[in-house]
VOPA-245487 format. One line per 2 residues: number of its first residue (from 1); their letters; for each residue x, y, z of C-alpha. Coordinates in steps of 0.1 Angstrom, whole numbers, padded with zeros to 4 digits. Example, Ala and Ser with C-alpha at 12.3 -4.5 7.8 and 13.67 -1.06 7.14 Angstrom:
REM residues 2
1 = AS = 0123:-0045:0078; 0137:-0011:0071 $
REM end
This chain:
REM residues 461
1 = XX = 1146:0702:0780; 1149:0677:0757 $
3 = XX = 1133:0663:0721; 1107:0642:0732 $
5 = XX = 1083:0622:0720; 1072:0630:0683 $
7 = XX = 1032:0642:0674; 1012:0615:0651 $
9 = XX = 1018:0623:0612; 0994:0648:0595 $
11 = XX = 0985:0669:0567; 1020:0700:0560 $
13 = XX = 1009:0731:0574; 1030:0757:0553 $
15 = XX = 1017:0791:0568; 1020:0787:0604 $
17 = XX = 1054:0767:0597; 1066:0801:0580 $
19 = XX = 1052:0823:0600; 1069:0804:0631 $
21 = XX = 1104:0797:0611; 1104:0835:0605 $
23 = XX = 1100:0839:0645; 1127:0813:0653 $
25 = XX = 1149:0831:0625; 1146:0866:0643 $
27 = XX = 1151:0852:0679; 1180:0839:0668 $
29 = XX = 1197:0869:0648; 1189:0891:0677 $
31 = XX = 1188:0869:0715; 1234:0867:0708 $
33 = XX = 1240:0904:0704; 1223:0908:0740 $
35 = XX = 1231:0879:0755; 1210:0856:0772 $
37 = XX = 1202:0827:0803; 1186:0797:0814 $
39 = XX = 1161:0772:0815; 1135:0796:0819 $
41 = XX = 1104:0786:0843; 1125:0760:0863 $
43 = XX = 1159:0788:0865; 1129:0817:0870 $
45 = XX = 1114:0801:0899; 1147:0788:0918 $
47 = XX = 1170:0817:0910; 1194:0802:0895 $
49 = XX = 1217:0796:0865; 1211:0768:0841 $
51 = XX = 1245:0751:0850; 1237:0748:0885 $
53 = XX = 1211:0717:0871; 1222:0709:0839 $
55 = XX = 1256:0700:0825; 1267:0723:0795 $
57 = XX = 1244:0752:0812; 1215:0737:0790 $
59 = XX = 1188:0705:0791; 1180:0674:0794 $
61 = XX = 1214:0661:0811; 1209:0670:0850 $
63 = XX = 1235:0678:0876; 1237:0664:0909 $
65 = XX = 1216:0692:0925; 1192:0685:0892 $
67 = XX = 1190:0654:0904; 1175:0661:0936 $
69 = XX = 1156:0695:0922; 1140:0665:0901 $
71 = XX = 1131:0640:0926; 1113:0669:0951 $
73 = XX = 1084:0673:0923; 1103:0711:0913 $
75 = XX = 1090:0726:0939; 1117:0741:0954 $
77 = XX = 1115:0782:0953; 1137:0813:0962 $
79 = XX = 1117:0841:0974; 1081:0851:0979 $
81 = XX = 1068:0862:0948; 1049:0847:0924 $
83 = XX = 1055:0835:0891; 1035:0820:0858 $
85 = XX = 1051:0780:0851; 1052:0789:0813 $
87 = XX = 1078:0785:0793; 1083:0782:0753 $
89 = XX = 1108:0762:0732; 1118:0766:0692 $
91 = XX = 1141:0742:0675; 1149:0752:0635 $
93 = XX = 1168:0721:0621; 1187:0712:0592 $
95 = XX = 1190:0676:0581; 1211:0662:0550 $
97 = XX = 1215:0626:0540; 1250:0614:0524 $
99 = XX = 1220:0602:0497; 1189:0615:0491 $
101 = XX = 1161:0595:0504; 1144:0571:0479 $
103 = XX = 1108:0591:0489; 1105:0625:0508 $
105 = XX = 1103:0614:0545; 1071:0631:0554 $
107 = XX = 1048:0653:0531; 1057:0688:0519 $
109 = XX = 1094:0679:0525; 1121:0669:0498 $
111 = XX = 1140:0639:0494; 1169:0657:0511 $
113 = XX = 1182:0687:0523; 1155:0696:0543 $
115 = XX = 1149:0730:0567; 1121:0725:0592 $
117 = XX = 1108:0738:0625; 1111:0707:0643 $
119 = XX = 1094:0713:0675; 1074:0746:0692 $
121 = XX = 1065:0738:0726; 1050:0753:0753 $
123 = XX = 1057:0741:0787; 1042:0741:0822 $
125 = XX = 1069:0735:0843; 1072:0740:0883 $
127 = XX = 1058:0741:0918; 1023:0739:0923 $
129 = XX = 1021:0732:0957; 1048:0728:0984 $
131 = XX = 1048:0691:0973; 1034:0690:0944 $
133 = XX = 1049:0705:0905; 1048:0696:0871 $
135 = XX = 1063:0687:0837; 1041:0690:0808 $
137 = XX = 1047:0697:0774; 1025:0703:0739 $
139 = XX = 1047:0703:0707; 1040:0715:0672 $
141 = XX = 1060:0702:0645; 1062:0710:0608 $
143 = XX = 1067:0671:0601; 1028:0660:0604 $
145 = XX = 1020:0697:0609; 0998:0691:0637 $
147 = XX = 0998:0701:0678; 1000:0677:0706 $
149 = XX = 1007:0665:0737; 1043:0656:0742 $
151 = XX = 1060:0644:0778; 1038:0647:0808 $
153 = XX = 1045:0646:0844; 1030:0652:0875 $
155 = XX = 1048:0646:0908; 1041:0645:0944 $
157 = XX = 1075:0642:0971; 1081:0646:1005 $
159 = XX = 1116:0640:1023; 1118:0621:1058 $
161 = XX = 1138:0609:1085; 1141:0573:1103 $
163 = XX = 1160:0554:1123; 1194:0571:1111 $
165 = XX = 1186:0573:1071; 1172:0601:1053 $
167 = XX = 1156:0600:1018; 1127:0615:0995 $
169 = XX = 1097:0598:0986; 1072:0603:0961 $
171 = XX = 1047:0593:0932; 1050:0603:0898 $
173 = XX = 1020:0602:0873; 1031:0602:0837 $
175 = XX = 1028:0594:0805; 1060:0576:0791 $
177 = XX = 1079:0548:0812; 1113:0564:0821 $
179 = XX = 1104:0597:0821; 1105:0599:0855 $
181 = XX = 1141:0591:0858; 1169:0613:0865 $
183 = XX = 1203:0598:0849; 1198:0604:0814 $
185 = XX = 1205:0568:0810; 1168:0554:0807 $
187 = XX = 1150:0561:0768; 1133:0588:0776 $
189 = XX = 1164:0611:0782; 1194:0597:0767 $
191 = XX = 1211:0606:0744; 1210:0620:0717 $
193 = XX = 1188:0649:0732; 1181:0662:0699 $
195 = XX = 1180:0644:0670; 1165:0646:0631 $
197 = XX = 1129:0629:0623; 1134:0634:0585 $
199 = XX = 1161:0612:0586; 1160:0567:0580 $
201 = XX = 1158:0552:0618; 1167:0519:0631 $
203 = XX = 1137:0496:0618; 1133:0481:0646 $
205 = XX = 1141:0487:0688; 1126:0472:0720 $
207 = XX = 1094:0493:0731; 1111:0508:0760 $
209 = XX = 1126:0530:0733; 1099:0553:0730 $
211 = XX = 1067:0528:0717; 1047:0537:0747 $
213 = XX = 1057:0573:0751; 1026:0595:0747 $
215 = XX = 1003:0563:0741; 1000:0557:0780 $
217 = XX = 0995:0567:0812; 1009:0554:0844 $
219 = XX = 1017:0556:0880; 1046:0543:0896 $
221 = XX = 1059:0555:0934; 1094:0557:0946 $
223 = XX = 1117:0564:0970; 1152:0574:0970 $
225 = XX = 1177:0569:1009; 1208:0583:1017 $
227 = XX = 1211:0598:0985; 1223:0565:0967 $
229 = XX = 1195:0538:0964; 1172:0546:0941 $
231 = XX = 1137:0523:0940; 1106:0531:0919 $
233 = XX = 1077:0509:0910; 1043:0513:0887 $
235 = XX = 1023:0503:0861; 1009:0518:0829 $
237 = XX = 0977:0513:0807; 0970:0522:0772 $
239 = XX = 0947:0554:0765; 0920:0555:0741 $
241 = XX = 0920:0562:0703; 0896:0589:0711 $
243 = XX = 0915:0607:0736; 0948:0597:0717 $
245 = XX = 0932:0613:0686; 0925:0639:0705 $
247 = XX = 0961:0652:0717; 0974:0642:0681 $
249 = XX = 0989:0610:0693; 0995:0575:0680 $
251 = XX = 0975:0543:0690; 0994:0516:0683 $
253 = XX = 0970:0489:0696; 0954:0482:0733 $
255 = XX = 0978:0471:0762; 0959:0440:0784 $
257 = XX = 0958:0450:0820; 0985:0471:0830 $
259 = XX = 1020:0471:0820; 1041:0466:0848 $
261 = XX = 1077:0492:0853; 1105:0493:0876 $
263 = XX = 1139:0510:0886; 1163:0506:0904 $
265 = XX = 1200:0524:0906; 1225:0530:0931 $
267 = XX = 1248:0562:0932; 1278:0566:0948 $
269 = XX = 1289:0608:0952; 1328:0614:0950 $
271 = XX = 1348:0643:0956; 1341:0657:0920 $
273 = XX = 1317:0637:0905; 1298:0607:0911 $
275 = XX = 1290:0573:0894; 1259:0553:0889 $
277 = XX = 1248:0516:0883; 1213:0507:0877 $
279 = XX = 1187:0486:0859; 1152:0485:0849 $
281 = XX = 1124:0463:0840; 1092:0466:0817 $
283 = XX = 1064:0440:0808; 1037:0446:0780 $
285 = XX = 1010:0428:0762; 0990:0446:0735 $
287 = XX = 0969:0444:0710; 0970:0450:0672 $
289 = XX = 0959:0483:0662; 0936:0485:0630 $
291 = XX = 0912:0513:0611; 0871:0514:0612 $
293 = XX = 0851:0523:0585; 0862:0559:0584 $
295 = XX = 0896:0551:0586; 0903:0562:0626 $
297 = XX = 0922:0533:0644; 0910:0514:0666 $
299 = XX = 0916:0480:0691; 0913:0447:0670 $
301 = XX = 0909:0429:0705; 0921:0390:0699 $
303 = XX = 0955:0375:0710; 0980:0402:0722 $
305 = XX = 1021:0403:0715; 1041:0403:0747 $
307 = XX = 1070:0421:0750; 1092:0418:0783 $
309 = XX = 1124:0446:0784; 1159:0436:0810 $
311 = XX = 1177:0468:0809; 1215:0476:0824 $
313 = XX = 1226:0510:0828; 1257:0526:0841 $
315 = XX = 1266:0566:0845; 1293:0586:0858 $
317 = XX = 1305:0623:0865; 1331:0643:0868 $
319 = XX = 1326:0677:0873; 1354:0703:0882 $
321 = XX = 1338:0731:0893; 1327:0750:0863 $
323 = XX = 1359:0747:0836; 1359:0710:0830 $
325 = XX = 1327:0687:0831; 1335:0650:0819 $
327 = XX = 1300:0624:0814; 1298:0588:0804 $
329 = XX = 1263:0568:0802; 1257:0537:0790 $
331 = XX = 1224:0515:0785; 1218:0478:0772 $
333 = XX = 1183:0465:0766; 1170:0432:0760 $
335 = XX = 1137:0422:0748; 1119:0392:0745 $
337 = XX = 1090:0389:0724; 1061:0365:0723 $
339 = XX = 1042:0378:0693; 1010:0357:0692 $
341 = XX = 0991:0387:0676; 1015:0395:0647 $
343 = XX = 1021:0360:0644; 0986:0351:0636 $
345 = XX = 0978:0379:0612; 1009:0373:0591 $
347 = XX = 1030:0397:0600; 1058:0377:0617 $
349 = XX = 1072:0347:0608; 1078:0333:0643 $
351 = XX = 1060:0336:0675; 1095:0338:0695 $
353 = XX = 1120:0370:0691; 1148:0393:0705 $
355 = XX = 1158:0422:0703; 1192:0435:0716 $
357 = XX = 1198:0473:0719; 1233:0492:0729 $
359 = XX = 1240:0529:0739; 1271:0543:0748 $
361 = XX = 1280:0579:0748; 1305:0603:0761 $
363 = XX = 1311:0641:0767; 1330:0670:0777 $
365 = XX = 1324:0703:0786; 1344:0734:0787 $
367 = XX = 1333:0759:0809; 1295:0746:0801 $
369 = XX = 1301:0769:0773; 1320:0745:0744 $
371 = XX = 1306:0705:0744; 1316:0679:0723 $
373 = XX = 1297:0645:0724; 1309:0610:0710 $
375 = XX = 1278:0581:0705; 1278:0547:0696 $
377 = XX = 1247:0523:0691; 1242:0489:0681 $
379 = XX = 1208:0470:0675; 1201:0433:0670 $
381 = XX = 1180:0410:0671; 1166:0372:0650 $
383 = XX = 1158:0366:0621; 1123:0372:0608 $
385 = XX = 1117:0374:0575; 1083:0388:0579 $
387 = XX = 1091:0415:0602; 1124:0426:0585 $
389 = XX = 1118:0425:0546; 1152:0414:0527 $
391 = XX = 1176:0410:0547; 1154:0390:0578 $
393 = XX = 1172:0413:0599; 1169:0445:0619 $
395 = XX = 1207:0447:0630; 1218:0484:0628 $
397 = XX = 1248:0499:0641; 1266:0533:0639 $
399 = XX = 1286:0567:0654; 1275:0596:0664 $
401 = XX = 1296:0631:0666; 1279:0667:0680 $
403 = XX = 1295:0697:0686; 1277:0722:0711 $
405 = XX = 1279:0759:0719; 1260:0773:0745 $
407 = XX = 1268:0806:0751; 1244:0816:0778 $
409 = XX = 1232:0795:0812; 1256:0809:0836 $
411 = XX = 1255:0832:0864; 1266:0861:0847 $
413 = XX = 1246:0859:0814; 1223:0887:0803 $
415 = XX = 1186:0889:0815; 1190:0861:0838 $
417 = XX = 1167:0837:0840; 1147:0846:0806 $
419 = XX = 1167:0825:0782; 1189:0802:0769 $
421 = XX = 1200:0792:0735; 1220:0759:0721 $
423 = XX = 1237:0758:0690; 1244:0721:0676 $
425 = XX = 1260:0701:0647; 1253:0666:0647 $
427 = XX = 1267:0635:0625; 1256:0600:0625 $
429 = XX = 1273:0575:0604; 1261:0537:0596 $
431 = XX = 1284:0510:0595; 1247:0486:0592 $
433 = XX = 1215:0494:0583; 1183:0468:0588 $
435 = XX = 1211:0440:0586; 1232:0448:0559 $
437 = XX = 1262:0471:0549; 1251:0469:0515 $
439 = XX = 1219:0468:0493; 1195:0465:0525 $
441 = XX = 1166:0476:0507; 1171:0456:0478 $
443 = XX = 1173:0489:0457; 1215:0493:0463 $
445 = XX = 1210:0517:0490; 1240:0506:0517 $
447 = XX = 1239:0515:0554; 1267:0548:0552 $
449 = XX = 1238:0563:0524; 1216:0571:0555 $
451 = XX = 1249:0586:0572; 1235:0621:0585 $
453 = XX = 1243:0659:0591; 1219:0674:0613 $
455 = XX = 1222:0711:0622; 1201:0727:0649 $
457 = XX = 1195:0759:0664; 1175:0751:0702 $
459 = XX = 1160:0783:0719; 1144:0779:0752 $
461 = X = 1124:0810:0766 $
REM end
């Protein structure tokens, strides 16, 4: 699994965040003297191992076999019997700033050197049907303190035969544009899979990157022949503030009509790996987002902001047997923005912008036991002194380093399928932050101060 899409912000909830860190604590003192496995519900209802869909014996990044286990709606099953979709996940976090933070990041935390529970999810996850299975996922978090819905998927395949070709088709309801996807390149699932929220973020990226995850819902169909060309088509439309309100999600102001979303990739399988080229499309126009009279948001209705996303991605795979597993994915977005809406209200001080975002990452895997994982990121974009206080700029670059060890998600692991456990160390260093090196805020912070050590424990069940 992966760390999706965050719950809206809320009041600190320090008993249940105790009770729950205490839980996380114990699972993880006592789950490595026994040993452990898997991605539970998926690895339950299939039979097997972790590794045999995931590289590094652990989620989000999906094999081959994945892949396909993915695009048949997880509905394939081993044996007769019958078993629950449930599943749990627990992820106790450590984040440290090279500077402290000039304000807490969220309430009931400290300006640095924070220890939170940073997501509790439950999951249904699996077949359904003989066509038809599911992804969907509620997350508490001690940031905002509050539970709600998180990623959500419900997908319908079939495979076929015709005039020589052979392929999968299907339809995919969801809630987040790229989630459906299944190259880890798209926003949804790239990397990094887990990451802090108590940490500064890039001020600005294009809204592919997460600003309609959990806020829509959609539709698309697709199809996938011969096992390389991939094509998927839909369209999402914004949910209410009631229902958003509801599931503890943002509304961030009404998309007109539906928002249009398309795929398409090409894969090409080699004797020990395989390699991927693809691209995507997305087309918004919403609405600013305001508060009524007892401060719950709510449409503003007038002009709308339009936002149109061109996005390039590129993946590869090279996986010898199970000792040495070697990924590369990379991802460029570019977004245009019309912003008649932000532009009239004074937030923006032209109607016409860009935004340019990089990804690039690499990994190895030993043994899907040992990973290490080397990031790099870039966003840019014009100038704006409205939208980008100070510097008129949201340019922000940096590094990322992780370390992994996953000691269970193989064949041979202990109570196999029950569990599975990552244990991660993560650093992220700035070179620019909202377009400076230095003094971006205007208070001397400089972009290596936001430089990060995140430390996580992940323990699926």
């Amino acid at each position: 699994m992966s760390a999706l899409c965050r719950t809206a912000g809320g009041r600190h909830k320090r008993m249940p965040a105790r009770w729950l860190r205490r839980a996380v604590t114990f699972a993880c003192l006592v789950l490595p003297v026994f040993g452990a496995q898997a991605v539970p519900a998926f690895a339950r209802q299939t039979h097997q191992p972790c590794t045999s869909c995931h590289v590094g014996g652990f989620g989000p990044q999906l094999t081959p076999f994945g892949r396909q286990f993915k695009m048949l709606a997880y509905t394939l099953k081993v044996g007769d019997d019958t078993k629950v979709p449930l599943s749990m996940m627990l992820v106790e976090a450590f984040t440290r700033t090279a500077r402290a933070q000039p304000d807490p990041p969220a309430q009931g935390f400290d300006r640095n050197n924070n220890l939170e529970l940073e997501q509790a999810s439950a999951f249904l996850a699996g077949r359904l049907t003989e066509h038809l299975g599911v992804l969907a996922q509620a997350t508490y978090s001690d940031n905002g303190g509050k539970l709600g819905w998180d990623n959500a998927e419900l997908r319908y395949a079939r495979t076929f035969q015709a005039s020589g070709h052979a392929g999968i088709w299907g339809v995919s309801l969801n809630n987040n544009p790229g989630l459906s996807d299944v190259f880890n390149t798209t926003p949804a699932w790239q990397y990094p899979y887990m990451s802090p929220d108590l940490a500064p973020s890039a001020p600005a990226a294009p809204v592919l990157f997460g600003g309609m995850a959990g806020r829509v819902l959609g539709a698309s169909a697709y199809m996938q022949l011969d096992g390389a060309w991939y094509l998927e088509a839909g369209g999402y439309r914004s949910l209410s503030p009631a229902f958003l309100r509801t599931v503890n999600a943002d509304f961030a102001g009404r998309i007109a009509g539906i928002a249009p979303y398309a795929r398409m990739t090409y894969t090409r399988n080699m004797k020990r790996g395989n390699f991927e080229v693809g691209g995507m499309l997305l087309s918004m126009r919403r609405g600013l987002a305001g508060t009524d009279a007892a401060g719950r948001m709510v449409s503003l209705g007038g002009p709308t902001d339009r936002f149109q996303d061109v996005g390039v991605d590129a993946s590869y795979q090279f996986i010898d047997g199970s000792e040495h597993i070697v990924t590369v994915k990379a991802l460029y977005v570019d977004e245009h923005q019309r912003l008649d809406a932000t532009y009239a209200s004074g937030g923006a001080e032209h109607r016409s912008n860009s935004l340019q975002s990089l990804n690039v990452n690499a990994s190895y895997w030993y043994q899907n036991t040992w990973g290490v994982t080397l990031g790099a990121f870039s966003t840019k974009g014009s100038r704006d002194a409205l939208l980008y206080p100070v510097t008129g700029r949201p340019d922000t670059n940096g590094d990322m380093v992780e370390f992994n060890w996953n000691p269970f998600g193989k064949a041979d692991s202990w109570a196999s399928p029950f569990a599975n456990l990552r244990l991660g160390v993560q650093y992220t260093f700035y070179t620019r932050f909202s377009g400076a090196r230095s003094n971006f805020d205007g208070a001397g912070r400089n972009a290596s101060d936001n430089n990060t050590l995140f430390v996580y424990t992940w323990l699926a069940l």
